[in-house]
N, C-alpha and C positions, 0 to 999 in steps of 0.2 A: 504493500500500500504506500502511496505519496501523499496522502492526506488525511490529517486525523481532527475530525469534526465534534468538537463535545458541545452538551448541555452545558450549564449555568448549576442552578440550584440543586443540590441532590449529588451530582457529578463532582463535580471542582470543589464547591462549597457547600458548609453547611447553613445557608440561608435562609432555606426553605423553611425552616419553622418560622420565619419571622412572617413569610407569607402567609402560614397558616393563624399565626399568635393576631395578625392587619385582620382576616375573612373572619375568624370568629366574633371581633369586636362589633364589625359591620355586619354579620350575622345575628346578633345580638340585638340589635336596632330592630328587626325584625321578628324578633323571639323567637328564632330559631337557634338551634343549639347544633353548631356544625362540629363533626365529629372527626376523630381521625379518617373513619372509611369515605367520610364524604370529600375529605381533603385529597382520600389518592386520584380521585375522579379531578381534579382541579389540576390536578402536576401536569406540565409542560402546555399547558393551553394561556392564553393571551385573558386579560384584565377583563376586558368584556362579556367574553364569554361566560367566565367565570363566574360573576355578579348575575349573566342573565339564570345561570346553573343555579344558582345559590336563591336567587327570585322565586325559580319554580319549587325547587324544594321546598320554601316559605308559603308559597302559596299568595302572594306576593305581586303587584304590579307598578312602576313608576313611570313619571311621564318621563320623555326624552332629556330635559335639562334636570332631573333629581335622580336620574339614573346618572349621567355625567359624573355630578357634582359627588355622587356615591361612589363611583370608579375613582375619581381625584382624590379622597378623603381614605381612601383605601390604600393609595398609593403615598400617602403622606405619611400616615400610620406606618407601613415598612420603611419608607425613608429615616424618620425617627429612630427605628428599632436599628435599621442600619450604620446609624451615622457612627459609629464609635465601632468600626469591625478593623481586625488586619488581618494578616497571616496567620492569625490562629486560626480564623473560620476555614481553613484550607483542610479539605479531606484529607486525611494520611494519607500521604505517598503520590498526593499529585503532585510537587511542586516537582519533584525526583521526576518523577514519571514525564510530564512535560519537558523540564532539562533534558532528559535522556532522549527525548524525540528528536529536539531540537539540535542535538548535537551530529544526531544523525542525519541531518539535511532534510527531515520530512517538513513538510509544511503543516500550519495548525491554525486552527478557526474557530469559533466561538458559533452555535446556530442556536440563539435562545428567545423565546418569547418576553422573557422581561425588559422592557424599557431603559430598566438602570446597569443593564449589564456590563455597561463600560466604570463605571462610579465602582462597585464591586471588583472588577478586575485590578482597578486601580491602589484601592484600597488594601485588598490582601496580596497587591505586590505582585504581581502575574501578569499584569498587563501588556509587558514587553517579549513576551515569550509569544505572543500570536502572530501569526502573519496576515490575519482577517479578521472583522468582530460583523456581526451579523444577528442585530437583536430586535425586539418588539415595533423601532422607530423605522425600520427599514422593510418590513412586508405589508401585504395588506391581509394574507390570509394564513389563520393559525393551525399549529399544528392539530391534526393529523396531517392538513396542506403541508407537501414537499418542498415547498417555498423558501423556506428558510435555507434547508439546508443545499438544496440546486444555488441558491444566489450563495452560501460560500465556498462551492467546488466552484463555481463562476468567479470569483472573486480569489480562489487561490490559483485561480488559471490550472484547475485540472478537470478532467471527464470523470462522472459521479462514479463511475461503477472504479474507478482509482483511490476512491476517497471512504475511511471507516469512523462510523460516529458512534458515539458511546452518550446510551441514554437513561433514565431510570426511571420514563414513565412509558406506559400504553401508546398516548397518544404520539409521542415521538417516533419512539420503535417503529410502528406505522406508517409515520410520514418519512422517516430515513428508508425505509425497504421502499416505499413510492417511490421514490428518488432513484432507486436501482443503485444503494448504498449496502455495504456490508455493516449490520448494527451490532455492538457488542452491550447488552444490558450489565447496569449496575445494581444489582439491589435484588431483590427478590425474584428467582427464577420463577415459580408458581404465577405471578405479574406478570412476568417480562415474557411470555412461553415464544413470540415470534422473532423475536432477537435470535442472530445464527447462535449467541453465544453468551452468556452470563457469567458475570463476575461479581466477588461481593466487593470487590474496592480496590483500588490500585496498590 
């Protein structure tokens, strides 16, 4: 392989609880009481979506500007929670794992639904080790959409079926095999069953 495509949340870092600590509060609002199992359904899918997810499980409707302004308020709530992260949120053994890639000439890219992906990257120090970033600001359509990840085999100037992404949700897994990607799952094989391959962590 000549290009190695990761997730964000779950993957590289451990941020993702801060997503989930933002959706309960704002689930809360709606007295709903969002759960771990409701949160796997939520991993790797775009802000949007997510809220309209969490609406119907509430049972739940907003007009177009108080749904906004409930996506904004969501995204402020993780910005808080984030604001004070380094390299400690860093999975074991990626920052290794990453160096070792990069030493070896591969190319490396970022394909993540979150927004602040680059603020994160920064943060925990890893920023310079990419040769692509490829997040929420730059598609229009979320994962299970291949989108993300075609625009960073486009963007590391390789042909997809050259390039392996390492995921650790449903919805990516998905959109990477769309892609005509070889997907390596992180996290729970039982979840991950279309991923060629499962690993529990780098």
């Amino acid at each position: 392989m000549k290009g190695y495509i990761f997730d964000l949340d779950g993957v590289l870092v451990d941020t993702a609880k801060y997503h989930y600590i933002a959706w309960q509060t704002i689930a809360k609002e709606f007295d709903f009481e969002l759960t771990l199992a409701h949160n796997e359904l939520l991993k790797g899918i775009g802000r949007e979506v997510s809220l309209h997810k969490i609406l119907g499980w509430a049972g739940r409707e907003l007009s177009e500007a108080a749904f906004q302004d409930t996506a904004l308020r969501k995204n402020e709530l993780y910005l808080q929670y984030i604001s004070d992260i380094d390299g400690n949120e860093l999975l074991p053994g990626v920052f290794e794992y990453l160096t070792r890639l990069k030493a070896e000439g591969k190319r490396i890219a970022l394909g993540s639904a979150s927004r602040n992906a680059r603020l994160v990257l920064e943060r925990t120090g890893i920023l310079d080790l990419f040769d692509a970033i490829v997040d929420g600001t730059m598609v229009s359509k979320a994962k299970p959409d291949p989108e993300v990840f075609l625009k960073a085999a486009e963007l590391l100037g390789l042909d997809p079926a050259d390039c392996c992404v390492y995921e650790d949700a449903p919805a990516g897994v998905k959109a990477a095999k769309a892609a005509g990607m070889r997907v390596i799952g992180v996290g729970d094989a039982d979840v991950l069953k279309e991923a060629d391959e499962v690993i529990k962590g780098f």
